[in-house]
N, C-alpha and C positions, 0 to 999 in steps of 0.2 A: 288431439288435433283432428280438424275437421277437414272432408272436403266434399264440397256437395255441386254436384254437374246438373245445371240447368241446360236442360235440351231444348227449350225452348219449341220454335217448330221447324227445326232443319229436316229436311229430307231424309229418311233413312233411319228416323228416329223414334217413330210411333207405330203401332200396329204389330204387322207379322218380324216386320224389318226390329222394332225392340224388342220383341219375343228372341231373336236370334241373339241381339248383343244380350241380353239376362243371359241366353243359355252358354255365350259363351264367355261370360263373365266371372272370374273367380270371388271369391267371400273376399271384400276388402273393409279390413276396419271402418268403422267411424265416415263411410261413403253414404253419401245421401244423394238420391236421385229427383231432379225435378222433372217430370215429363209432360204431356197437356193434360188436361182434366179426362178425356174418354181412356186413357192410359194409366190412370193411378192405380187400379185396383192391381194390372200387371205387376208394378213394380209392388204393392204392397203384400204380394201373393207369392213374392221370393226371400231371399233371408236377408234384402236390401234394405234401408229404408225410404219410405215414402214421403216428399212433400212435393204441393200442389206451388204449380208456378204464381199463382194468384190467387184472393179473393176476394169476397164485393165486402163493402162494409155493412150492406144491408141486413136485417134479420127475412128470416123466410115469410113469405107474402106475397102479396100483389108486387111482384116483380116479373120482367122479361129479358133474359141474357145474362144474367145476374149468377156467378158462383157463390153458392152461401158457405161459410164454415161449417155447419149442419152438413152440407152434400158432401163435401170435402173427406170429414170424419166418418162418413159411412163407407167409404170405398175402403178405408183400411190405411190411411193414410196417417203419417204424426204431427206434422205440420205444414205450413206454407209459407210462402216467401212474401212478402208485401212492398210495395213501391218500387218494384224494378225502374229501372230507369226508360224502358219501354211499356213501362204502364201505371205511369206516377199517378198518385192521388194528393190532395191537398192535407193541409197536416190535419184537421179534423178528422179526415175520411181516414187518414193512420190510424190514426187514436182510436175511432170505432172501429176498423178490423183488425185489431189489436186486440180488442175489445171482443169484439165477438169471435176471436179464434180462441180466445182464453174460456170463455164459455162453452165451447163445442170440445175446450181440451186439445187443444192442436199448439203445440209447439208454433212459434215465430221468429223469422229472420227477417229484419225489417233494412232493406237496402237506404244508401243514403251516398248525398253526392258529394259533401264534405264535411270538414271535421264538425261544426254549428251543425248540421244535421245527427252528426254522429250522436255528438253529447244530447241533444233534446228528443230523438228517437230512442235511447238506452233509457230515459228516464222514463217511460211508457210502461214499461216491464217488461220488454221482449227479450227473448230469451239470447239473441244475439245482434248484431248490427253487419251489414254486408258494406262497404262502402267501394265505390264505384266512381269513378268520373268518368262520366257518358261517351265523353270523345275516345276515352280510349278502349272500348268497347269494341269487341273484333277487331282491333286496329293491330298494328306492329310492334308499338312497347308495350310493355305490363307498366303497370299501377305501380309496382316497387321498384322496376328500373326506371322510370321516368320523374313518378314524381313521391319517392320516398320520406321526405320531410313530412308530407302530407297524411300518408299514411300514419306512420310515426304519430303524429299532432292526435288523428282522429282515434287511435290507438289509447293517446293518454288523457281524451277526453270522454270516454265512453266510460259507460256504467258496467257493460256489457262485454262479452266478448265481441272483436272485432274480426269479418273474415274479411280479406283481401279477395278486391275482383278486376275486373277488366285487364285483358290480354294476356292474363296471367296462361302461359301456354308449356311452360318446359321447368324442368322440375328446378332450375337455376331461378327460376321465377319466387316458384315456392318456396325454395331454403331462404329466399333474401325475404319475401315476404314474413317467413316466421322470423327470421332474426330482426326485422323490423317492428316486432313484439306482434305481431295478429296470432289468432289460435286457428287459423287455418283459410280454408280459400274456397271460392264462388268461380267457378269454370264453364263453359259453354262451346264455345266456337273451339277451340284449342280441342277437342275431343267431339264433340258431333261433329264435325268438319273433317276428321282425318279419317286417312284410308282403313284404318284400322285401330275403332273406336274404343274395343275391348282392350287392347295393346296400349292402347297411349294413355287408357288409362290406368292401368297395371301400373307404371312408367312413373303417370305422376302422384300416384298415389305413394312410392315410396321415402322420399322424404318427411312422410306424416305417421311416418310408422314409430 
């Protein structure tokens, strides 16, 4: 079972301020950290693992702003996350950074907004599928207490593993999610957002034990 925390870029989460949550973060199984690209090399330089929130589908070149799977894999990173729902690509541009994280050797979690996502993003080859409904996204329900059928569905249409995301926040979240058949969960707000990051994630990472 998986659980991998996207920090996206809340406050408190990059820099000296993650230097403290690694230090006071214990070894948790099968935890994956997403943090911003100047941060990767932190987390790849503890016993944690590493993957990049993003990256471009481009190959290295005549680009500007562009994260390549090539930078990505230098920093000491294993993989990356693709088509957040805060930074969708068209299904082409999937398919080439798919493409080129498998090239650079980088593990992929390729997010999706429903179950027809689910299933034609597994067939890509990515090593798992995140599925996400945007609205509920930092919001107040989770993905499995609101709309569990759904999960469920995209569950039994993927090729891949499926992790459960959006608002997934308390570990009752996560037991329904895995009894929901997913092999684990995509967390964010629910842990960058609380008082005590290191804590809550201790917390929900036990049901994945």
């Amino acid at each position: 079972m998986t659980l991998v925390l996207n920090l996206k870029t809340y406050p408190g989460t990059y820099g000296a301020e993650l230097e403290n949550l690694l230090d006071n973060l214990p070894y948790l199984d099968d935890l994956t950290m997403c943090p911003q690209h100047t941060d990767l090399n932190r987390v790849a330089d503890t016993k944690h693992t590493a993957y990049a929130q993003h990256i471009s589908p481009e190959e290295p070149g005549r680009n500007t702003g562009t994260i390549t799977a090539e930078a990505v894999a230098e920093t000491g990173a294993e993989g990356t996350l693709i088509n957040h729902s805060e930074h969708r690509l068209g299904d082409k541009e999937v398919k080439k950074a798919v493409d080129r994280a498998k090239h650079a050797e980088l593990d992929t979690i390729v997010c999706a907004q429903n179950p027809t996502e689910a299933e034609r993003y597994s067939a890509l080859g990515t090593d798992a599928v995140a599925f996400e409904i945007p609205e509920l996204i930092a919001g107040e329900g989770s993905i499995s207490e609101t709309e569990p059928q759904v999960l469920r569905e995209s569950v039994r249409r993927s090729d891949v593993p499926v992790l459960a995301g959006a608002g997934i926040s308390t570990t009752e979240d996560i037991e329904k999610a895995l009894q929901l058949g997913a092999d684990g969960v995509l967390v964010a707000s629910g842990v960058a957002k609380a008082d005590n990051p290191a804590e809550k994630l201790s917390k929900l990472h036990g049901p994945l034990r």
